[in-house]
C-alpha positions in Angstrom: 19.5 -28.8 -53.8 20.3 -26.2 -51.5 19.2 -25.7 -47.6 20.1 -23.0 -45.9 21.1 -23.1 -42.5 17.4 -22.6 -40.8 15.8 -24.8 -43.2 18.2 -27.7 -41.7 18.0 -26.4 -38.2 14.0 -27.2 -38.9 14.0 -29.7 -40.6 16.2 -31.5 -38.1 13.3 -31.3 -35.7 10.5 -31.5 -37.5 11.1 -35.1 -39.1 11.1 -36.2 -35.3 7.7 -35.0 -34.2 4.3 -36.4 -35.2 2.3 -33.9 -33.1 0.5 -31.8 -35.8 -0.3 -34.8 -38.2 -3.6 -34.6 -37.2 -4.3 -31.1 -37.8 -2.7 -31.5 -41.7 -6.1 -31.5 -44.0 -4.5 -33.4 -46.6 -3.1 -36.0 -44.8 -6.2 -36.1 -43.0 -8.1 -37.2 -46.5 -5.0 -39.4 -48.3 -4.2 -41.2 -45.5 -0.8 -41.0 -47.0 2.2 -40.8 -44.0 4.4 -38.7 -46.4 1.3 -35.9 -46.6 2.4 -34.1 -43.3 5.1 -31.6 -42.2 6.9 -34.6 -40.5 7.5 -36.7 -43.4 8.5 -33.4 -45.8 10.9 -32.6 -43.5 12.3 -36.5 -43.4 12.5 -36.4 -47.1 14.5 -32.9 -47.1 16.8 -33.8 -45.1 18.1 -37.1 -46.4 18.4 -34.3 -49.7 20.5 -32.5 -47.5 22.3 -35.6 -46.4 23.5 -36.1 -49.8 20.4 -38.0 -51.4 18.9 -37.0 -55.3 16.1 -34.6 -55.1 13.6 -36.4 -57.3 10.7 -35.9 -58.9 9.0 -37.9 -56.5 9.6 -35.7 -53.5 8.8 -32.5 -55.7 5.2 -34.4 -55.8 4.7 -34.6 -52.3 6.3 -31.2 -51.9 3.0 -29.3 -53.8 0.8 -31.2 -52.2 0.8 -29.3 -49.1 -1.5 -26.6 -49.1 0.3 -24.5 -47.4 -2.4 -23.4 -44.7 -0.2 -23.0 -42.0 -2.0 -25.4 -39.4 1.2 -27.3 -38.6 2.9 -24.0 -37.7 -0.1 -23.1 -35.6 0.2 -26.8 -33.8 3.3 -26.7 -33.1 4.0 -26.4 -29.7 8.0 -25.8 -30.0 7.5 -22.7 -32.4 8.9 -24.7 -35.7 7.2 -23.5 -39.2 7.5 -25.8 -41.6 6.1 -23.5 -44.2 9.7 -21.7 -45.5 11.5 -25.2 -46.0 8.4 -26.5 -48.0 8.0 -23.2 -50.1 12.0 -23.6 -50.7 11.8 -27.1 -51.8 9.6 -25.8 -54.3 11.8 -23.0 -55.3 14.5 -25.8 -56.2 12.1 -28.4 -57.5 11.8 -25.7 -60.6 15.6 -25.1 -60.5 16.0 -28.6 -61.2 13.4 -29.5 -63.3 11.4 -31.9 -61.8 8.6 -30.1 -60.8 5.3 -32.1 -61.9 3.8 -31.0 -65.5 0.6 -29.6 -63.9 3.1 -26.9 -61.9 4.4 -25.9 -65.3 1.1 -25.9 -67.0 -0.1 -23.5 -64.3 3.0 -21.5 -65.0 2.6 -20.9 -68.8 -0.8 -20.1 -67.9 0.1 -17.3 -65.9 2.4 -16.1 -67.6 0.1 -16.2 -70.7 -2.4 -14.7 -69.0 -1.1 -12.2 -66.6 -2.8 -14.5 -63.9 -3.7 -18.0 -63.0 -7.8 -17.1 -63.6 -8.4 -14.9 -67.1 -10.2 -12.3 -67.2 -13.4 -11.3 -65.9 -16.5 -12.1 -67.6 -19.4 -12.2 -65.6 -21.7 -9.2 -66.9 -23.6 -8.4 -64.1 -20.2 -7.6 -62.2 -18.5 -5.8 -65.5 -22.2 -3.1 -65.5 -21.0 -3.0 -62.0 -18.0 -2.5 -62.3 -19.0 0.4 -65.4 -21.1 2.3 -62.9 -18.0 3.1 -60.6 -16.0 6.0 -61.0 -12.7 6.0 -62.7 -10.8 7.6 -59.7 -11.7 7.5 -56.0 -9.5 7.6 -52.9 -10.4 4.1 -51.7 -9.8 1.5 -54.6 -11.5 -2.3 -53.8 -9.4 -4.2 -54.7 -11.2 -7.7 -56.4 -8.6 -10.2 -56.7 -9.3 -13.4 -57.7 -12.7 -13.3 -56.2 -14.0 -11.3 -59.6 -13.2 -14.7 -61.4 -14.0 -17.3 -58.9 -16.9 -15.7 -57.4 -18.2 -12.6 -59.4 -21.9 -12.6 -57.3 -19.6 -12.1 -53.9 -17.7 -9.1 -55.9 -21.6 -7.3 -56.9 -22.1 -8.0 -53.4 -19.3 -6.0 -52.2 -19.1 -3.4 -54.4 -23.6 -3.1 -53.8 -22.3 -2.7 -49.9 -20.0 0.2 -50.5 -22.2 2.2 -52.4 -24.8 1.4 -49.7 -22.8 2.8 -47.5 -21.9 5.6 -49.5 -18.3 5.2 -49.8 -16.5 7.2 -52.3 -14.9 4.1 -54.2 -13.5 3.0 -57.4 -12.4 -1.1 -58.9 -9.7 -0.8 -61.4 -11.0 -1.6 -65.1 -8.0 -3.7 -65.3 -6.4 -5.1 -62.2 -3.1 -6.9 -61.7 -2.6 -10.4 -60.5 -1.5 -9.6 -56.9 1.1 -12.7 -57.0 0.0 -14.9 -54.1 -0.4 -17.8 -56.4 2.9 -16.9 -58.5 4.6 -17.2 -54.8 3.1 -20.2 -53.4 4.3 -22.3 -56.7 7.6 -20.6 -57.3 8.1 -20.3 -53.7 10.8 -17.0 -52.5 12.4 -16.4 -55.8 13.1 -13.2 -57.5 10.6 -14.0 -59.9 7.7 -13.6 -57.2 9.2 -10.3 -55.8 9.4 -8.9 -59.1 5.8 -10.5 -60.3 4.2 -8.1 -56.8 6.3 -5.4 -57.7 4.6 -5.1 -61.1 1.4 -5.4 -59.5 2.1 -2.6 -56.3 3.5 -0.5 -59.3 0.1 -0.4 -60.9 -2.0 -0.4 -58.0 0.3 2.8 -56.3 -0.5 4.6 -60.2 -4.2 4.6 -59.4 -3.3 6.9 -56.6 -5.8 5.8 -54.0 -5.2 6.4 -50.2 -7.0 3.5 -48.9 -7.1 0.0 -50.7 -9.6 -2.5 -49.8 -8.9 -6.0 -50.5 -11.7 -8.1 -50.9 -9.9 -11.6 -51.5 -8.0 -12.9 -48.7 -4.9 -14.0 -50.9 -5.0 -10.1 -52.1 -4.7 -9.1 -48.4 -2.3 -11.5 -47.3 -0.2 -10.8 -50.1 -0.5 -6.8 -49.5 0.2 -6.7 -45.6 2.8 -9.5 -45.3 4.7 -10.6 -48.4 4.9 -7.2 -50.2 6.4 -5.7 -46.8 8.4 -8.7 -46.5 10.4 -8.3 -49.3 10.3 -4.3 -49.7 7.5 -3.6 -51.6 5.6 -1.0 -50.6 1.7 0.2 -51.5 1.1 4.0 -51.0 -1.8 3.2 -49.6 -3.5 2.2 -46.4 -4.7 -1.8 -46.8 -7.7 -2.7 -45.0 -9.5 -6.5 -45.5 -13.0 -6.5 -46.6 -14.5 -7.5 -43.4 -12.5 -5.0 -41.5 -13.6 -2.1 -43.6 -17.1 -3.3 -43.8 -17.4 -3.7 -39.4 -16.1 -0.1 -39.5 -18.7 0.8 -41.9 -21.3 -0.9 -39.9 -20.0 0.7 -36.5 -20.1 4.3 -37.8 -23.8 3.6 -38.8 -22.8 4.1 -42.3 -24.5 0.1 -42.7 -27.2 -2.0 -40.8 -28.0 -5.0 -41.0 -31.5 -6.8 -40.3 -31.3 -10.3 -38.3 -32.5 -13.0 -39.0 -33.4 -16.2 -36.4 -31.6 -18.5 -38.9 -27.8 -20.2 -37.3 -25.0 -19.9 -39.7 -21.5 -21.3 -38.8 -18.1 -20.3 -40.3 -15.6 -21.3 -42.3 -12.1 -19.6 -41.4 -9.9 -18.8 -44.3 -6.3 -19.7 -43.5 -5.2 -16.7 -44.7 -7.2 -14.2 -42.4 -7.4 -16.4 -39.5 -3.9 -17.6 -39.6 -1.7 -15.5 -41.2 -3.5 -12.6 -40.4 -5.0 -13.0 -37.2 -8.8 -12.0 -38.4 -11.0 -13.8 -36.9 -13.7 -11.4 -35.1 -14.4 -9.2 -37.5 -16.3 -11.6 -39.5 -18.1 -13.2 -36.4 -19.1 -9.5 -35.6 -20.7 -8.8 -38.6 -22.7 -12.2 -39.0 -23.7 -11.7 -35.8 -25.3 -8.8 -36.5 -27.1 -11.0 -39.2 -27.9 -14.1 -37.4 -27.4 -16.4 -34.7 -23.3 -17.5 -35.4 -22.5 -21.3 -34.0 -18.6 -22.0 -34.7 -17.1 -25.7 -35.8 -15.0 -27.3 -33.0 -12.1 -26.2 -35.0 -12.3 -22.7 -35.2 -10.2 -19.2 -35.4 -6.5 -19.6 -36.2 -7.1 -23.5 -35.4 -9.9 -23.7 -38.4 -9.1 -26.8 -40.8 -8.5 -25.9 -44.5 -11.7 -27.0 -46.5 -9.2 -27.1 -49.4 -8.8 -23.3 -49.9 -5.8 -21.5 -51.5 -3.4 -22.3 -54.5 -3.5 -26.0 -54.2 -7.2 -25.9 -55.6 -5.4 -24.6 -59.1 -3.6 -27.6 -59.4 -4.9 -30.3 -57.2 -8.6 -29.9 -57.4 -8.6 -33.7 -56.2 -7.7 -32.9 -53.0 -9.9 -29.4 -52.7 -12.9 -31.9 -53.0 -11.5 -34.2 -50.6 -10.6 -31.4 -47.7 -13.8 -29.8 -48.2 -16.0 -33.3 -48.2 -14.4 -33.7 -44.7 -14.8 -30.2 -43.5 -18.4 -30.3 -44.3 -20.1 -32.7 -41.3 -17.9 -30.2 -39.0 -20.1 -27.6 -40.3 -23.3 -29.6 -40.2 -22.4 -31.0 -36.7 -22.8 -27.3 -35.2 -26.6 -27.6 -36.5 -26.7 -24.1 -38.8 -28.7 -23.9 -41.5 -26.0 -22.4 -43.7 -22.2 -22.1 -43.8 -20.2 -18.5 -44.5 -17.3 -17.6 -45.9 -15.4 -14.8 -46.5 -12.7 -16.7 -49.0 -14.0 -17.3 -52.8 -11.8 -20.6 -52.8 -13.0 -21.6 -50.0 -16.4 -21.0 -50.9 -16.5 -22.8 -54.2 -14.9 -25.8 -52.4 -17.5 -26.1 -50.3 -20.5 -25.8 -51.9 -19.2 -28.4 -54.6 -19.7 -30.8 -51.4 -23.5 -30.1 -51.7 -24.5 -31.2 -48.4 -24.9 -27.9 -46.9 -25.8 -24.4 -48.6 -23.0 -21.7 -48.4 -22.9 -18.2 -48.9 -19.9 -16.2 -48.9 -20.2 -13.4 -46.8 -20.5 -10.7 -49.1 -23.7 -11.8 -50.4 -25.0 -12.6 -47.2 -24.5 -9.2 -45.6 -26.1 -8.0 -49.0 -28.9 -9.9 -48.4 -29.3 -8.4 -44.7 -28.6 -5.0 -45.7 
C-alpha cells in the first residue's frame, strides 16, 4: 500500500485523538470503536508501518460516509477525509475491496451511472415540455432517479418563474459516486471529464445543479483536478433565493414549524447553509436541530446509502428524535439521499424542499 507523505503526517495525529468520535454518525449507531476517524487512521498506519493491508481494513475503510464531520471537529485542522478516500483507491489496487464495492462498480460501468435511467412519467412529460436548448441547463443528477417528484418540483418552479431553461434528454453521471468509491484515481478524473465534456456541448451559460452531489462535484472536484464547465454553476437553492429576491417567485406562509436537515455536501463542503433557511422562511416558521449548519449530523446521506443501506437506516433512525425534539411538524431537505433516508424512518413526514416551495408557490 502506498501513503504519501501527508497521509502519514495525518494519520500520525489522528490515531491519537478521540475528540471527534462523537460527531462520526456511524460510529454513533455501530457502537463499533474502529467506525471513527481515530481508529482508520490507527489501522493505516500500522499499513504504513509494514503491516498487510487486508480485506478487513478495506471493510471498515467504506464504511465511512465520508460527511466530513470529523474534519469540521477537528480543532487542530487535520482532515481525515484524503487518507480514507486513498485507502480506498489501494483497497481496489489490491483487490480486496468488499464484493458489494465491485458490484456497484459493474453497475456503473454497465449503466453509465450507479441509478439507471429515469422512469418516472410524470417527470419524463416534464421533462418533454422543455426546450431543447436554453442558456441555463438544470442540471437533475441523481435526484431524477431517487426523487423524481422533487425534480417536477423544480423544473414547475423555474417555469414559474419564467426562466428561460432547458434539462438535458440524456444527462451524464456527474461522477461524485464513481470518486467517493474509487477514491482520486485517474479513473474518476477521466469519468467527470466525460461528463463536463457533454454538459459544456449543450452550450448553456448558466448550469443549475439541483442535486447536491452534482454541485459539489461541479464547484470543487472538477476544479480540483482541471476540469473545467463553460458555464457558470449555481445550486438549486441559491438560484431559486435569487429568483425569489428579484420578485421573479413568492411564496405564501404558512403557521406550520418545519426544521432542517443539512446535507453534508452544501453545508459542509460548500458552506450553504442560509440560502435554504431563507427560503423556508419565507414559507413557514424554521426551528433548527441542535446540530445544525456545517455541524449538522449525516442522517445517512451520500454514496454509502448505495452500498450500505444498513447503516443509511441506522443514521437516519438516530437523526430523526433530533428533528422531532425541535417540535416541527415536518422536516426539509434539500438532498434526495437524504430525503429518502429519512422518511424510511417514518416517524416524522419530510418533504424535500423542492416540493415544499412548490407547494407555497
Amino acid at each position: 500500500m502506498y501513503i504519501n507523505d501527508q497521509d502519514k503526517h495525518t494519520v500520525d495525529n489522528c490515531r491519537f485523538c478521540f475528540m471527534c468520535r462523537h460527531v462520526c454518525p456511524v460510529g454513533m449507531v455501530t457502537g463499533n470503536e474502529a467506525n471513527n476517524a481515530r481508529a482508520r487512521a490507527e489501522l493505516i498506519s500500522m499499513v504504513a508501518r509494514g503491516f498487510n493491508y487486508t480485506a478487513d481494513m478495506a471493510e471498515v475503510v467504506y464504511e465511512c460516509a465520508l460527511c466530513g464531520a470529523c474534519t469540521t471537529q477537528c480543532c487542530t485542522g487535520f482532515d481525515p477525509l484524503p487518507f480514507t478516500k486513498n485507502a480506498r483507491m489501494e483497497a481496489l489496487a489490491a483487490d480486496i475491496a468488499p464484493a458489494y464495492i465491485n458490484d456497484l462498480l459493474d453497475k456503473i460501468e454497465a449503466e453509465g451511472s450507479a441509478y439507471g435511467p429515469v422512469t418516472d412519467e410524470a417527470l419524463l412529460s416534464e421533462i418533454a415540455s422543455l426546450p431543447e436548448k436554453a442558456e441555463t441547463l438544470l442540471f437533475l443528477g441523481n435526484t431524477a432517479s431517487l426523487a423524481p417528484e422533487s425534480a417536477v418540483a423544480a423544473i414547475k418552479l423555474l417555469k414559474k418563474a419564467g426562466v428561460d431553461f432547458a434539462v438535458m434528454k440524456s444527462e451524464p453521471d456527474c461522477g461524485m459516486d464513481f470518486a467517493d468509491i474509487v477514491g482520486p484515481a485517474e479513473e474518476a478524473r477521466q469519468f467527470a471529464a466525460a461528463a463536463s465534456e457533454k454538459i459544456n456541448a449543450f452550450g448553456a451559460k448558466t448550469v443549475v445543479a439541483l442535486s447536491p452531489d452534482s454541485a459539489k462535484m461541479f464547484l470543487r472536484e472538477y476544479r480540483e483536478w482541471g476540469i473545467e464547465l463553460n458555464a457558470d454553476v449555481r445550486t438549486f437553492p441559491a438560484y431559486v433565493l435569487g429568483l425569489m429576491n428579484e420578485g421573479k417567485l413568492t411564496f405564501t406562509a404558512s403557521e406550520e414549524t418545519v426544521t432542517y436537515q443539512d446535507p453534508f455536501r452544501l453545508a459542509r463542503e460548500l458552506h450553504e447553509t442560509e440560502a435554504p433557511r431563507a427560503l423556508i422562511k419565507a414559507c413557514a416558521a424554521l426551528k433548527d436541530m441542535y446540530r445544525h449548519g456545517e455541524e449538522a449530523i449525516s442522517c445517512g446521506e451520500g454514496t454509502i446509502g448505495l452500498y450500505r443501506p444498513d447503516l443509511t437506516v441506522l443514521m437516519a433512525a438516530r437523526r430523526m428524535p433530533e428533528a422531532i425534539s425541535t417540535g416541527a411538524s415536518m422536516v426539509i431537505t434539500a438532498c434526495p439521499t437524504s430525503y429518502n433516508a429519512l422518511k424510511a424512518v417514518g416517524t416524522l413526514p419530510v418533504k424535500s424542499l423542492e416540493v415544499f416551495l412548490w407547494e407555497h408557490c
